[in-house]
PyMOL Python script that loads the backbone (N, CA, C, O; Angstrom):
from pymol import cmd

cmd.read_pdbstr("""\
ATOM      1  N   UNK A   1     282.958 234.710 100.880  1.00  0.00           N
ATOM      2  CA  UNK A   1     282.968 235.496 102.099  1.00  0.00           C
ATOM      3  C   UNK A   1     283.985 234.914 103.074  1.00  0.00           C
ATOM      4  O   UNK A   1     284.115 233.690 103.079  1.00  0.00           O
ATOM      5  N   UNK A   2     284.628 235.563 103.795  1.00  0.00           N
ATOM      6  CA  UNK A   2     285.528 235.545 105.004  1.00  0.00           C
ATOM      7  C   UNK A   2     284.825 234.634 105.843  1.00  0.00           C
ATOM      8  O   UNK A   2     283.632 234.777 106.112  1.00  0.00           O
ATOM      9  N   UNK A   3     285.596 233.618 106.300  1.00  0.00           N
ATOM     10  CA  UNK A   3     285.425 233.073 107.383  1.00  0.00           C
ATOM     11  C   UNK A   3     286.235 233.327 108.641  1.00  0.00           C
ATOM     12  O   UNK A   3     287.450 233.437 108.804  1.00  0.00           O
ATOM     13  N   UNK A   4     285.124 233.394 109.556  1.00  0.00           N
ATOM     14  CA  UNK A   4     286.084 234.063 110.724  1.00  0.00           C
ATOM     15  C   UNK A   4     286.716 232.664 111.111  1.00  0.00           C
ATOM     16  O   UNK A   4     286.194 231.554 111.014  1.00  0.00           O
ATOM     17  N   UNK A   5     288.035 233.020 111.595  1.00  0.00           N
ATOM     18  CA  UNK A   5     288.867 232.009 112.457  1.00  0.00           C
ATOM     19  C   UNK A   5     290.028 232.258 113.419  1.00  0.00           C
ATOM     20  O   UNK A   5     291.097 232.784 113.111  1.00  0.00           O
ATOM     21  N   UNK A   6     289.680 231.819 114.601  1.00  0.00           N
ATOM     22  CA  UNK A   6     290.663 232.789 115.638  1.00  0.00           C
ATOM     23  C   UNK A   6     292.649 232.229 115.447  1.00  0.00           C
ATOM     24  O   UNK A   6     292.908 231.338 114.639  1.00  0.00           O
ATOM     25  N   UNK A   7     293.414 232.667 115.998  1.00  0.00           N
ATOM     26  CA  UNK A   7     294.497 232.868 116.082  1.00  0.00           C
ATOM     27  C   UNK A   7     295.117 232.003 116.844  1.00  0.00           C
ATOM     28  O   UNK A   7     296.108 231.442 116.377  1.00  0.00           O
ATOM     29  N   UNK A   8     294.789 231.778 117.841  1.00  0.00           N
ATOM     30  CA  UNK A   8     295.031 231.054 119.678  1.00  0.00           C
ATOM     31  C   UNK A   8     296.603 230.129 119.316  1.00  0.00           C
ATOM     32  O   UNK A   8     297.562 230.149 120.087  1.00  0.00           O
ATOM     33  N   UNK A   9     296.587 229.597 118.401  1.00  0.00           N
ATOM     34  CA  UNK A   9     298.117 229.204 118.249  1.00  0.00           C
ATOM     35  C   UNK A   9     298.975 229.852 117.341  1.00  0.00           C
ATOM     36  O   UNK A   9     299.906 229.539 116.598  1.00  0.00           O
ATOM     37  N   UNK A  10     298.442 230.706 117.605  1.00  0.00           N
ATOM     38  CA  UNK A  10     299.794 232.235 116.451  1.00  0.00           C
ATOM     39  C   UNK A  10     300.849 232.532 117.891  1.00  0.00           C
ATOM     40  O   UNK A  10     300.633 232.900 119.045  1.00  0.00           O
ATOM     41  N   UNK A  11     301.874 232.209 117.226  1.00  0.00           N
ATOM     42  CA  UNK A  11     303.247 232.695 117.988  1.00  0.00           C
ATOM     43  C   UNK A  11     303.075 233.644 119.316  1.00  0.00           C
ATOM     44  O   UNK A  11     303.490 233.457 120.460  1.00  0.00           O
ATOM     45  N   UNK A  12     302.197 234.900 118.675  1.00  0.00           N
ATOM     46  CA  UNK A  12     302.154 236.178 119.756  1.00  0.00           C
ATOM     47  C   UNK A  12     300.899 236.048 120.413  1.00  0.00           C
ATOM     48  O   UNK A  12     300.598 236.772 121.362  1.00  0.00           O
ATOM     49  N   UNK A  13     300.066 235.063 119.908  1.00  0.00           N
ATOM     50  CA  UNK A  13     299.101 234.890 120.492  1.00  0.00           C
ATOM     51  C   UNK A  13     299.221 233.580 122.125  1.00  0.00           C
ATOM     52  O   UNK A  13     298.751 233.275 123.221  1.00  0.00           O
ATOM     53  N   UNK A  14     300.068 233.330 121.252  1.00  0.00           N
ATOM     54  CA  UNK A  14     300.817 232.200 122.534  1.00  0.00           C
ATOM     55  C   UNK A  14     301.679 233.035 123.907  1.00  0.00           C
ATOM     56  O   UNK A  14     301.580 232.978 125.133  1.00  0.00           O
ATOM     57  N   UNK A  15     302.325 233.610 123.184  1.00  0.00           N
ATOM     58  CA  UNK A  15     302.599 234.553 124.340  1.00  0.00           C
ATOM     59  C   UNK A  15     301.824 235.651 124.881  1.00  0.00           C
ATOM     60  O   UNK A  15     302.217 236.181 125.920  1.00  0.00           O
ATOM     61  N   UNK A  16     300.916 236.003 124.383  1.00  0.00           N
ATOM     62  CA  UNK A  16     300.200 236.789 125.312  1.00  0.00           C
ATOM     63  C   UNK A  16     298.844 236.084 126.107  1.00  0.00           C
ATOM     64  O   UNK A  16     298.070 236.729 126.814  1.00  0.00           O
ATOM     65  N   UNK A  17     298.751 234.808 125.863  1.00  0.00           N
ATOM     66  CA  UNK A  17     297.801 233.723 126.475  1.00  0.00           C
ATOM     67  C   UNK A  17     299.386 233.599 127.918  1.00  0.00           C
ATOM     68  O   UNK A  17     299.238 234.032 129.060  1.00  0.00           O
ATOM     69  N   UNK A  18     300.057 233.261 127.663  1.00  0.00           N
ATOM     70  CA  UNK A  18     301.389 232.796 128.821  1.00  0.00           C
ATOM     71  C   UNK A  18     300.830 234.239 129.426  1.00  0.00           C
ATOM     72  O   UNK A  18     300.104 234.040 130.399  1.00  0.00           O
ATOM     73  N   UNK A  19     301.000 235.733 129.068  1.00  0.00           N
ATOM     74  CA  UNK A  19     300.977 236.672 130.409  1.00  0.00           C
ATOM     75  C   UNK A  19     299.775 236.597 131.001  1.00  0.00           C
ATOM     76  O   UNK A  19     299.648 237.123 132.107  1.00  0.00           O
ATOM     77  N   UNK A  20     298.759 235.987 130.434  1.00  0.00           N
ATOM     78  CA  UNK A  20     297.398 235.604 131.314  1.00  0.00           C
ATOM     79  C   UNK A  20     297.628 235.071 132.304  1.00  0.00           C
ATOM     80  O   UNK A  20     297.495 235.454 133.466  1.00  0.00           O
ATOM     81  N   UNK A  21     298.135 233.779 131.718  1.00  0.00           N
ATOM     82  CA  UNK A  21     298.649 232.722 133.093  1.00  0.00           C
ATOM     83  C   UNK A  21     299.270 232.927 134.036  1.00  0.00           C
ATOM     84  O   UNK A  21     299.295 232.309 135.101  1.00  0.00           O
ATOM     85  N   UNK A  22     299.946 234.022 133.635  1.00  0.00           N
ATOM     86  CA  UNK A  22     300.968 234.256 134.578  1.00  0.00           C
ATOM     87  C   UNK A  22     300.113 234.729 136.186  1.00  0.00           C
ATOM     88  O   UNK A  22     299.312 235.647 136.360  1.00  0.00           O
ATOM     89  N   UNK A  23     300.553 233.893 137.017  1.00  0.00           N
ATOM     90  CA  UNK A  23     299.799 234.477 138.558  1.00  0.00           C
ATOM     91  C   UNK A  23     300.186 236.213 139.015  1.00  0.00           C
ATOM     92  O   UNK A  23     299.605 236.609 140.026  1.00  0.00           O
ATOM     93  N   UNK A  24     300.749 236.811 138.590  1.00  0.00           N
ATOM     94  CA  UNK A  24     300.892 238.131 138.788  1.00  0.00           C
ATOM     95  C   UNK A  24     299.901 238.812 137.735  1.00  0.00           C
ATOM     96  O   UNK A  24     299.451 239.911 138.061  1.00  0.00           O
ATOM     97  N   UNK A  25     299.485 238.233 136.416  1.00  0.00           N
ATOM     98  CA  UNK A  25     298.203 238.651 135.832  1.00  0.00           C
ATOM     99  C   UNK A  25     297.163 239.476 136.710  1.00  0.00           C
ATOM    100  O   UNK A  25     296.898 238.855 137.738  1.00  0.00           O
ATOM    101  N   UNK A  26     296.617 240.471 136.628  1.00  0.00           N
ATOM    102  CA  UNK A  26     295.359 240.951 137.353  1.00  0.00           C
ATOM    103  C   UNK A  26     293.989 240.592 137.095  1.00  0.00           C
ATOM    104  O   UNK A  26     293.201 240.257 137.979  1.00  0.00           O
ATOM    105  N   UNK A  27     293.685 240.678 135.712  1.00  0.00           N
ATOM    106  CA  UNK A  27     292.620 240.727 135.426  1.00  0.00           C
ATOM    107  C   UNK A  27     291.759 239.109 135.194  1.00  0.00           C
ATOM    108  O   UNK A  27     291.905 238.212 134.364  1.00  0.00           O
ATOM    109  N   UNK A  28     290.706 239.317 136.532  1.00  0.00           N
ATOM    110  CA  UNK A  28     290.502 237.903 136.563  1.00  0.00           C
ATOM    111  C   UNK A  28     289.296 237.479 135.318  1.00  0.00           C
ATOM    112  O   UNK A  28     289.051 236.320 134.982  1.00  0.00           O
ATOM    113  N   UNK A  29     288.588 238.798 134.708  1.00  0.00           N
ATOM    114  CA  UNK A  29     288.168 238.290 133.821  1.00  0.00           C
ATOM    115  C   UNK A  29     288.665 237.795 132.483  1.00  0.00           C
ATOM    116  O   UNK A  29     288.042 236.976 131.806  1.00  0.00           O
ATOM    117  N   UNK A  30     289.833 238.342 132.134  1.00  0.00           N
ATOM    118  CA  UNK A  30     290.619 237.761 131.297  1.00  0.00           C
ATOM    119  C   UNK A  30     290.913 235.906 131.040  1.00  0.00           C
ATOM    120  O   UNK A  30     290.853 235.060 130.148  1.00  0.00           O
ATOM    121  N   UNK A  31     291.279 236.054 132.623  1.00  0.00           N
ATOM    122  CA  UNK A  31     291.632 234.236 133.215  1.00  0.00           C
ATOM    123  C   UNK A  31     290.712 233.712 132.986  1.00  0.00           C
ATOM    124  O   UNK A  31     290.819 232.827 132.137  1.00  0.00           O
ATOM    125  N   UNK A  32     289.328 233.953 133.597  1.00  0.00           N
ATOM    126  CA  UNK A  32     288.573 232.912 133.165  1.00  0.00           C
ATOM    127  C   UNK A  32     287.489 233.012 131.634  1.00  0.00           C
ATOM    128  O   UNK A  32     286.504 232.280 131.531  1.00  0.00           O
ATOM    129  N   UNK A  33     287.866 233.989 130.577  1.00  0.00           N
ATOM    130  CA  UNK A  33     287.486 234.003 129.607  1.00  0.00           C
ATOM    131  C   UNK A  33     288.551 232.797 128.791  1.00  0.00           C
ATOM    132  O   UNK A  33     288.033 232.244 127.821  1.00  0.00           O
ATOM    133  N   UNK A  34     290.038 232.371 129.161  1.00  0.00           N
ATOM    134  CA  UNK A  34     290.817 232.011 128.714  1.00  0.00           C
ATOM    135  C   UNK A  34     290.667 230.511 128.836  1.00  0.00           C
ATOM    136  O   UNK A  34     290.655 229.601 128.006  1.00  0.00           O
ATOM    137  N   UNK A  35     290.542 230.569 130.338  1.00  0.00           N
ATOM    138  CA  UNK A  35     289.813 228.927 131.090  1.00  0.00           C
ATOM    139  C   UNK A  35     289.159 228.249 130.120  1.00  0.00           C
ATOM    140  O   UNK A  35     289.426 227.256 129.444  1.00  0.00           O
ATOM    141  N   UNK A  36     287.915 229.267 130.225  1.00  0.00           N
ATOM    142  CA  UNK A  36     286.529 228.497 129.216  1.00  0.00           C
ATOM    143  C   UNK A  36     286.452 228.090 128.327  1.00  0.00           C
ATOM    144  O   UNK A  36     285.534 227.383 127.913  1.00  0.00           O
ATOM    145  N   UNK A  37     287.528 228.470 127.710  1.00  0.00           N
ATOM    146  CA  UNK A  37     287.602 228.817 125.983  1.00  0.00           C
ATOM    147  C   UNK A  37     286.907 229.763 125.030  1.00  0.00           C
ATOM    148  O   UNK A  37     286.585 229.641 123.848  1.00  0.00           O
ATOM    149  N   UNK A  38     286.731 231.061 126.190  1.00  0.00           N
ATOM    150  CA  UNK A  38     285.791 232.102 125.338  1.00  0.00           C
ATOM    151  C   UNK A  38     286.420 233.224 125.090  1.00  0.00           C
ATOM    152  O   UNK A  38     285.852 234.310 125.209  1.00  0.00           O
ATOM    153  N   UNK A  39     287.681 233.102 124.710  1.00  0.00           N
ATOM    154  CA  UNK A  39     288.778 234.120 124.022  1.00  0.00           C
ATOM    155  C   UNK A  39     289.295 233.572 122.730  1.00  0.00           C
ATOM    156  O   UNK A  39     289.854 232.488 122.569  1.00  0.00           O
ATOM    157  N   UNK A  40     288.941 234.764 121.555  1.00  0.00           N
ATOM    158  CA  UNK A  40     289.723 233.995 120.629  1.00  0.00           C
ATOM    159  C   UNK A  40     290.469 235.407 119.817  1.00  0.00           C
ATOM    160  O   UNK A  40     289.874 236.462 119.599  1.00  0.00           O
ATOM    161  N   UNK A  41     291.808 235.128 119.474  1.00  0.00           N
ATOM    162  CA  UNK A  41     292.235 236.022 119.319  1.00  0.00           C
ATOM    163  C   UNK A  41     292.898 235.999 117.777  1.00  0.00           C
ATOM    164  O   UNK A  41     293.129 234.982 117.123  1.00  0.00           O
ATOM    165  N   UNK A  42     293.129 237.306 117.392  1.00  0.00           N
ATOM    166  CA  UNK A  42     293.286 237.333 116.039  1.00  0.00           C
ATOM    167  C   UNK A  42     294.452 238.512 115.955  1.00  0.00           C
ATOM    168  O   UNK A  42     294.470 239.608 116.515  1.00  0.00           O
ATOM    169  N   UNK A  43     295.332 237.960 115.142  1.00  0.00           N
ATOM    170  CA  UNK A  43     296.546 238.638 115.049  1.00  0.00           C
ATOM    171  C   UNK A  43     296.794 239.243 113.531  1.00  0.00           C
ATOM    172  O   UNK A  43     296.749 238.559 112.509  1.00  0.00           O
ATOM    173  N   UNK A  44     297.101 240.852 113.591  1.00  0.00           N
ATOM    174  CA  UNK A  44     296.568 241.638 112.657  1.00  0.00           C
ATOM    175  C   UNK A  44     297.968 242.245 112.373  1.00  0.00           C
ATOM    176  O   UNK A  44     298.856 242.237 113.225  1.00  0.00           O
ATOM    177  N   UNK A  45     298.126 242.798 111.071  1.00  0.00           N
ATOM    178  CA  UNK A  45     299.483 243.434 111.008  1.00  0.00           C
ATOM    179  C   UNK A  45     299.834 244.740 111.904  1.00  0.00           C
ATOM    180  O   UNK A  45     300.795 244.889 112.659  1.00  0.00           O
ATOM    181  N   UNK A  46     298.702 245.715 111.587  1.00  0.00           N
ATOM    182  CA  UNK A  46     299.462 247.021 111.651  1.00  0.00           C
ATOM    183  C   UNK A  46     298.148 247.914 112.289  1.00  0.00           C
ATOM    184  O   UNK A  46     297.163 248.046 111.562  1.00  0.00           O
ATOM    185  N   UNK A  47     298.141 248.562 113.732  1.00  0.00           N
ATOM    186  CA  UNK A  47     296.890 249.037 113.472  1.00  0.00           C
ATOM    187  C   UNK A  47     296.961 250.670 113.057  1.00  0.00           C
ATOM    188  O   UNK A  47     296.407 251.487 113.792  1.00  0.00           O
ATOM    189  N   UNK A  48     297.396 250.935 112.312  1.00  0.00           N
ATOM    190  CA  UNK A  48     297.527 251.809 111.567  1.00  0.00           C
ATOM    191  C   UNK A  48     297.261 251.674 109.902  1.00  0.00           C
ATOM    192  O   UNK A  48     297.047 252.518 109.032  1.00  0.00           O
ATOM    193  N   UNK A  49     297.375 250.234 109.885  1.00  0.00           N
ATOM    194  CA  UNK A  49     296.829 250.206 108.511  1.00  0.00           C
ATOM    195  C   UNK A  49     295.429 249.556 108.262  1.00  0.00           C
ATOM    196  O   UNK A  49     295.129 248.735 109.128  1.00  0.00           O
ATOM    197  N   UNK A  50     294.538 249.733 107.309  1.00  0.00           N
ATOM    198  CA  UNK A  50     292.951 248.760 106.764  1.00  0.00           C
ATOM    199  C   UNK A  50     293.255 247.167 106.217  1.00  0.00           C
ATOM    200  O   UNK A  50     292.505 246.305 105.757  1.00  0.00           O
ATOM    201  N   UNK A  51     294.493 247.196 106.448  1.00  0.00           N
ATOM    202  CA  UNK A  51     295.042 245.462 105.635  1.00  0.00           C
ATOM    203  C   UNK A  51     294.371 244.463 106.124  1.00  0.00           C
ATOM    204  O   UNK A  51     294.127 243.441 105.482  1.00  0.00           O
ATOM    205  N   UNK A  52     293.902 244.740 107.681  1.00  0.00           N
ATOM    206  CA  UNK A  52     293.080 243.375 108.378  1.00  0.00           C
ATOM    207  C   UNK A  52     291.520 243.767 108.470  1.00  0.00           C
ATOM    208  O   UNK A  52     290.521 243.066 108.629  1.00  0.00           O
ATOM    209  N   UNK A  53     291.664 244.931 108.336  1.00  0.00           N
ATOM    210  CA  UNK A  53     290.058 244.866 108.897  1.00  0.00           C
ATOM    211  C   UNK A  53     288.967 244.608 108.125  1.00  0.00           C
ATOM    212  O   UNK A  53     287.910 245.202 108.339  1.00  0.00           O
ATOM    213  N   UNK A  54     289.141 243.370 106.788  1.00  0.00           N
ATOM    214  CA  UNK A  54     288.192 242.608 106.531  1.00  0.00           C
ATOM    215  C   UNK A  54     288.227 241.331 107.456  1.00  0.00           C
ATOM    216  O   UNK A  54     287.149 240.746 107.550  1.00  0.00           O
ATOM    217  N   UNK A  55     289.318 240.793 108.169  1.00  0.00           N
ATOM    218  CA  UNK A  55     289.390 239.969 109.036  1.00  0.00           C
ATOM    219  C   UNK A  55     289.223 239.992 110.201  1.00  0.00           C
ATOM    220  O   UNK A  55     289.192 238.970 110.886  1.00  0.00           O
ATOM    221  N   UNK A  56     289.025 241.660 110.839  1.00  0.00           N
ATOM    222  CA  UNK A  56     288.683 241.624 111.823  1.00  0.00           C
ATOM    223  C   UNK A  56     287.037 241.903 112.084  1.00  0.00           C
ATOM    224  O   UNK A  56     286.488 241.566 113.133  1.00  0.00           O
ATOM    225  N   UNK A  57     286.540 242.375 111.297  1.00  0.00           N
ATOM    226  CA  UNK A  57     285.008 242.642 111.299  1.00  0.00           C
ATOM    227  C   UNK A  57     284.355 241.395 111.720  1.00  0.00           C
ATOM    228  O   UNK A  57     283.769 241.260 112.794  1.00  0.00           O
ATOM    229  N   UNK A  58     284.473 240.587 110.913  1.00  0.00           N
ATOM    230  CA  UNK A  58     284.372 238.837 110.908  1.00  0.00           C
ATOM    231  C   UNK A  58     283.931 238.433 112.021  1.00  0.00           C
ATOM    232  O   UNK A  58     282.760 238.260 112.358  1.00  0.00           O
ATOM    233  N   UNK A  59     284.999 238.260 112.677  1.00  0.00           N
ATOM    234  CA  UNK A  59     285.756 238.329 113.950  1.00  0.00           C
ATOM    235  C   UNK A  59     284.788 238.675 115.074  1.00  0.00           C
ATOM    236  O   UNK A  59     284.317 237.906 115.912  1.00  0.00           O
ATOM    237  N   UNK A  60     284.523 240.364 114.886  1.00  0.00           N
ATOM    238  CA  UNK A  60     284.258 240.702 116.210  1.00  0.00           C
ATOM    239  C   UNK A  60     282.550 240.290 115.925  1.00  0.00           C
ATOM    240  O   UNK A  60     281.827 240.218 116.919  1.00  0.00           O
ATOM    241  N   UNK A  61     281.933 240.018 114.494  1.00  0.00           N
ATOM    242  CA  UNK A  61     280.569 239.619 114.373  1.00  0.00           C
ATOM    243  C   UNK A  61     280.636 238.079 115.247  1.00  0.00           C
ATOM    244  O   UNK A  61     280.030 237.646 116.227  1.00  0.00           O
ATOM    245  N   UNK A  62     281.175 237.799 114.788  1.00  0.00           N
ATOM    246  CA  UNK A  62     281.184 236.038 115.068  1.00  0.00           C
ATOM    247  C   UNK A  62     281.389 236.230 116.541  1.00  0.00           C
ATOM    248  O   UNK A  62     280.590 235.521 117.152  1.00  0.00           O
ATOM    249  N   UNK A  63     282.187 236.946 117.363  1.00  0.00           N
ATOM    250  CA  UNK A  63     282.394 236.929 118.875  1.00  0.00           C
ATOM    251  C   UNK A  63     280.880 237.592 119.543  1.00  0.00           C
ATOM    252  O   UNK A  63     280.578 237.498 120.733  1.00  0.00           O
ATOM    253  N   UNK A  64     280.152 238.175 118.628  1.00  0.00           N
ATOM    254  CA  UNK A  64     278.606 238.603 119.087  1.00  0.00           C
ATOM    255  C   UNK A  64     277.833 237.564 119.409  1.00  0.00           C
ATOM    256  O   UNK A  64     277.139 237.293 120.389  1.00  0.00           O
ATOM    257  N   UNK A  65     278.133 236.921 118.189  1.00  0.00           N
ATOM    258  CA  UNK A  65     276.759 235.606 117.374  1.00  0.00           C
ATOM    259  C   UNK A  65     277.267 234.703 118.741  1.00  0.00           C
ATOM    260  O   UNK A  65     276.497 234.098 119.487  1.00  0.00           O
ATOM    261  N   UNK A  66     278.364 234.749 118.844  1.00  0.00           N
ATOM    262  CA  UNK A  66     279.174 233.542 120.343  1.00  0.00           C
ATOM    263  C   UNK A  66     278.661 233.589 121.548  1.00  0.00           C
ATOM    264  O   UNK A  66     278.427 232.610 122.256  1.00  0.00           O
ATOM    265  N   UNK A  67     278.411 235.076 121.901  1.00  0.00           N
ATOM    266  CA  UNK A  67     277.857 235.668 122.678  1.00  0.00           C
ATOM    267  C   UNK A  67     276.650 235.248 122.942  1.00  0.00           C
ATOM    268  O   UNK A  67     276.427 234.603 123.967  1.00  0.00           O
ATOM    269  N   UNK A  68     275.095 235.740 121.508  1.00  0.00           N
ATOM    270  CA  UNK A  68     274.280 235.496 121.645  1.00  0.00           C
ATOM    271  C   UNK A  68     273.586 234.284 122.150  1.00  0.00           C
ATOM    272  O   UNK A  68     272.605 234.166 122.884  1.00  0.00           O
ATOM    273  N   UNK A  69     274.435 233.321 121.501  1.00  0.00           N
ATOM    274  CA  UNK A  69     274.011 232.133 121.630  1.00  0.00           C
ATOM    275  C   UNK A  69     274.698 231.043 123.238  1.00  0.00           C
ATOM    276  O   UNK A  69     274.498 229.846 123.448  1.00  0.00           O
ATOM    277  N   UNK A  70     275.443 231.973 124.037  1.00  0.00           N
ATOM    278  CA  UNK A  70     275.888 230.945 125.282  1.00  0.00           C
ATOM    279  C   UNK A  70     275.613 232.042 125.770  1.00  0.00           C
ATOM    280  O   UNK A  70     274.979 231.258 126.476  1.00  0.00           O
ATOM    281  N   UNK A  71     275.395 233.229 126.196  1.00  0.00           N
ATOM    282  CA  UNK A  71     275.348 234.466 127.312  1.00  0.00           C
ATOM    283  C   UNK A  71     276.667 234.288 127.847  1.00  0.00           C
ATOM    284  O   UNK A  71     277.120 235.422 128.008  1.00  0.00           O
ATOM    285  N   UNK A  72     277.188 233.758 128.067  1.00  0.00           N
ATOM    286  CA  UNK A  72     278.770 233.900 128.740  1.00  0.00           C
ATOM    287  C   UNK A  72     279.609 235.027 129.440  1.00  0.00           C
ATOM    288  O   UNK A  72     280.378 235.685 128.739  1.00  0.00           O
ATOM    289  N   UNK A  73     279.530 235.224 130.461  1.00  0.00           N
ATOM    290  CA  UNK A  73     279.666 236.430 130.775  1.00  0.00           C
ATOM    291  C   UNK A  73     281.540 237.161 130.581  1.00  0.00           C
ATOM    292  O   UNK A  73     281.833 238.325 130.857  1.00  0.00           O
ATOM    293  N   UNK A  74     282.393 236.251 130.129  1.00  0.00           N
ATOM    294  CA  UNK A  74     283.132 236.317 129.497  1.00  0.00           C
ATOM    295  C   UNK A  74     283.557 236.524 128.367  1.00  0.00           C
ATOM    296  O   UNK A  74     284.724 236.896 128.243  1.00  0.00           O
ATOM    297  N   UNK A  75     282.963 236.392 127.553  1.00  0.00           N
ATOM    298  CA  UNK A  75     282.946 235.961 125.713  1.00  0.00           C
ATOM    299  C   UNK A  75     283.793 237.454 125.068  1.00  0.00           C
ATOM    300  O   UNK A  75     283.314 238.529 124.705  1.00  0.00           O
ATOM    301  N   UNK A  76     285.419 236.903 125.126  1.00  0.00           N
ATOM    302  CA  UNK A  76     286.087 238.432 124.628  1.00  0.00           C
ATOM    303  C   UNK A  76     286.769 238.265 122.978  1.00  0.00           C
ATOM    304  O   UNK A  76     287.023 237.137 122.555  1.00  0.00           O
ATOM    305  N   UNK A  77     286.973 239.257 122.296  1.00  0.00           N
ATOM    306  CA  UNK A  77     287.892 239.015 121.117  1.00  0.00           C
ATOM    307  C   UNK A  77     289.339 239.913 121.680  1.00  0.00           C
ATOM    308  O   UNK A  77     289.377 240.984 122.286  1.00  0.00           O
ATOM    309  N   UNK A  78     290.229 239.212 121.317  1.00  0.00           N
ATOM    310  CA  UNK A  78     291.517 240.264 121.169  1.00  0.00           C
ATOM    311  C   UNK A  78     292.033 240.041 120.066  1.00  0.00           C
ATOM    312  O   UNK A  78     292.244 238.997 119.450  1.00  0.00           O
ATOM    313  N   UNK A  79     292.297 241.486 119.772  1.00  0.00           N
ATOM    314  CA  UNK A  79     293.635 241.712 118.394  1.00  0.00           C
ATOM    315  C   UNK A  79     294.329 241.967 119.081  1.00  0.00           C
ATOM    316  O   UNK A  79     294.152 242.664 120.081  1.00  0.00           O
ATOM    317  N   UNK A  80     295.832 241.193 118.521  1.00  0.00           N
ATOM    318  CA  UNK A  80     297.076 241.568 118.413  1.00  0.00           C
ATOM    319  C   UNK A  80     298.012 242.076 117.335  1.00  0.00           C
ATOM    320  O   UNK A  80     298.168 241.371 116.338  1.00  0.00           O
ATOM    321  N   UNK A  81     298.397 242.775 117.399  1.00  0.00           N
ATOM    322  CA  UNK A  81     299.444 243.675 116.375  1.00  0.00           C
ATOM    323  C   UNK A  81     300.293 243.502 116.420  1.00  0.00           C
ATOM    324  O   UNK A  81     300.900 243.598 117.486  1.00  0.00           O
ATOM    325  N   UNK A  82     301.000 243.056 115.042  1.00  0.00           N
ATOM    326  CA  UNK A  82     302.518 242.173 114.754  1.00  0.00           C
ATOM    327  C   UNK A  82     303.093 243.451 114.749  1.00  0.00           C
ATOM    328  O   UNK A  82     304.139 243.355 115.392  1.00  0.00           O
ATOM    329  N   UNK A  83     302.910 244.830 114.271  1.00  0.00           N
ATOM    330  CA  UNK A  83     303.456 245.492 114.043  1.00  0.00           C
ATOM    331  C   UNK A  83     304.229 246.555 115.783  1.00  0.00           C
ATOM    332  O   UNK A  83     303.532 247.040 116.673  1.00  0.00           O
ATOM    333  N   UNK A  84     305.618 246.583 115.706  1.00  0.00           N
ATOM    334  CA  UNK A  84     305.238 247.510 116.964  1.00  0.00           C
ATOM    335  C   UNK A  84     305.407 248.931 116.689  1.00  0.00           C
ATOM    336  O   UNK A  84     306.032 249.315 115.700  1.00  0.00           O
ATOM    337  N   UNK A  85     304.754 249.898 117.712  1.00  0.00           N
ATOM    338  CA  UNK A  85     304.638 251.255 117.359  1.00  0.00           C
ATOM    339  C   UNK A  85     306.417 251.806 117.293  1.00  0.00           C
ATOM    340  O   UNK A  85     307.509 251.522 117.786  1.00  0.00           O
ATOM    341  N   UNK A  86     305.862 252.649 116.441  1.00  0.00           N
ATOM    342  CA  UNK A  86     307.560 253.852 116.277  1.00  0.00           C
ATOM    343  C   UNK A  86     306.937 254.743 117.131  1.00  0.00           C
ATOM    344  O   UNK A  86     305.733 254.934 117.300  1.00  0.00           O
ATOM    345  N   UNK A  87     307.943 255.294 117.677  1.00  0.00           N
ATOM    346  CA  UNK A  87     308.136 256.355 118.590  1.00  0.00           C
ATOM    347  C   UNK A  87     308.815 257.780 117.895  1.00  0.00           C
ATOM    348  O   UNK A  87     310.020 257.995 117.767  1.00  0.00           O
ATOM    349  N   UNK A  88     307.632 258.732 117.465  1.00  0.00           N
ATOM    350  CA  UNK A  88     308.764 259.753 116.827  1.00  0.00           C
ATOM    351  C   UNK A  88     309.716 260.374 117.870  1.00  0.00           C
ATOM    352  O   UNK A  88     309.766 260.407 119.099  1.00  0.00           O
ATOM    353  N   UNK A  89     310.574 260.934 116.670  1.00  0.00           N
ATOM    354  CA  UNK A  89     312.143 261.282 117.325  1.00  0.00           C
ATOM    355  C   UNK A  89     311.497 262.573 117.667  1.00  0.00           C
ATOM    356  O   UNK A  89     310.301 262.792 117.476  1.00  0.00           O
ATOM    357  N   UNK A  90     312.624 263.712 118.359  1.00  0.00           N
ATOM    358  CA  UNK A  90     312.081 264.601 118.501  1.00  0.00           C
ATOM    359  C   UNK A  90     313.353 265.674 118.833  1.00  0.00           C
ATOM    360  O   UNK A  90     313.117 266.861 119.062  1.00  0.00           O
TER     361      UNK A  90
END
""", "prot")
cmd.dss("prot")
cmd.show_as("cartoon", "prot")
cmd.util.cbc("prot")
cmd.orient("prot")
């Protein structure tokens, strides 16, 4: 069986932890889900394709069970998508 395991030092995961930080960031629950250490993020190919989502199921169980067990009023998962969207022509 899959073990869930978050991302937090994946390349894009690094940079989208930096636009958290960033003081023009808005969302303060974001910041302090990030603070705590109750963000863990998982970086997925394509969301258009099923290629991850045995890895992401995992994931968002284990961010429950995380949940259950600290109440945290923070406790978030993010996917990120390596893939970026096409824009049809037109």
């Amino acid at each position: 069986m899959y073990q869930p395991q978050s991302q937090n030092d994946h390349p894009l995961a690094r940079a989208f932890i930096a636009t958290i930080k960033d003081t023009a960031f808005p969302c303060v629950g974001a910041k302090s889900a990030l603070a705590k250490g109750q963000m863990d993020i998982i970086v997925a190919r394509d969301l258009r394709s099923a290629w991850d989502d045995l890895r992401i199921l995992p994931m968002l169980g284990d961010t429950v069970r995380k949940y259950h067990q600290d109440r945290a009023i923070f406790r978030t998962l993010v996917v990120l998508f390596e893939a970026r969207p096409t824009v049809p022509r037109t």
